[in-house]
N, C-alpha and C positions, 0 to 999 in steps of 0.2 A: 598785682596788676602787671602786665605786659608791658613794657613800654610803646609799642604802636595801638595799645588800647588809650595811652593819653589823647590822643589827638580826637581820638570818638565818643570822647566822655562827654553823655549828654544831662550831666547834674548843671541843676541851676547856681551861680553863682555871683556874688555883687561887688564880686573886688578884681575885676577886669580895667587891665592898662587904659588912660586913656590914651593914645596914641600921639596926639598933640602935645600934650606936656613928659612926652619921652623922648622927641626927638634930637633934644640937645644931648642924652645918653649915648646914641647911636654912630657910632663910627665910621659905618659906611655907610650916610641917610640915602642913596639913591634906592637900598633895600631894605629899610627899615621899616616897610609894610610886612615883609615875606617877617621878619625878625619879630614884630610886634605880633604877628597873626600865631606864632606859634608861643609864644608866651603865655597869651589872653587861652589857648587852646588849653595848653598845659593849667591855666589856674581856676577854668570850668570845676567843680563841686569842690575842691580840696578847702579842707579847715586848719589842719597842722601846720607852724609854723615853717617844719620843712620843707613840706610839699609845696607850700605857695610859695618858697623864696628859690626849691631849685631850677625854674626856671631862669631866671635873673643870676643865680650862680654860675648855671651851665654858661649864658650867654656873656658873663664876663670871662668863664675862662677859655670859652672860642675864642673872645676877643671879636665881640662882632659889638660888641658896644663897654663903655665905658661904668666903671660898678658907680650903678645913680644910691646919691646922696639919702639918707632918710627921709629927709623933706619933701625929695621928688619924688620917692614910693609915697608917702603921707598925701601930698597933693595929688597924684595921681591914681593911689588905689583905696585912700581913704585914711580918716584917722585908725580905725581899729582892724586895719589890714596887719600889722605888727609894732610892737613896742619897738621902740628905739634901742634900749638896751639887747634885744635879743637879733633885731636889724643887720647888728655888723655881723654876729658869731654865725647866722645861717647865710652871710654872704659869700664865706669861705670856704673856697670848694676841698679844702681838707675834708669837710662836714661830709662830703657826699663820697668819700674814696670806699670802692668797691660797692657804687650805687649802679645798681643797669641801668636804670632811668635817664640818670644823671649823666652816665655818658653817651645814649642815645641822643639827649637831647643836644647836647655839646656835640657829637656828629651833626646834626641836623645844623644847629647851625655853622658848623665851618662848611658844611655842603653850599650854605648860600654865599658864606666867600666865595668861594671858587666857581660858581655860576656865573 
């Protein structure tokens, strides 16, 4: 997969942010729509552990929001979005070094810093 093929991925999927109980994550809340919209894009059809956590990697290590707690993924993408034990290890954007994905998306969001 391309990385600008994530944003057009049109698999159905039921473990999309809700946005309300993300906002205490977000460090700059005045753009924390532009930052949640590409998240929920990115987690459209994905099943694997990593795919669905590296959007939430990417965007802790732009630094455009704060790495939310497992409770907060649990409340907001469900219980069986991921285990807790495995929670922290795909938080870690070690996980993703020499991911294209992963640093498109981490462009993408420091592009909305600097907007």
């Amino acid at each position: 997969m391309r990385p600008h093929d994530l944003v057009n991925d049109t698999h159905n999927c039921d473990t999309i942010v809700v946005p309300d109980k993300f906002l205490e994550t977000m460090i700059i809340i005045d753009k924390a729509d532009k930052i949640i919209d590409i998240i929920n894009r990115s987690l459209k059809g994905k099943t694997k552990n990593k795919d669905k956590m590296r959007p939430f990697a990417a965007a802790v290590a732009a630094k455009v929001m704060r790495a939310p707690t497992w409770g907060e993924i649990k409340e907001s993408c469900g219980d069986t979005f991921i285990s807790k034990s495995r929670y922290y290890d795909y938080l870690k954007k070690e996980r993703y070094s020499g991911d294209g994905t992963f640093d498109w998306l981490k462009a993408e969001f420091k592009k909305i810093l600097d907007s």
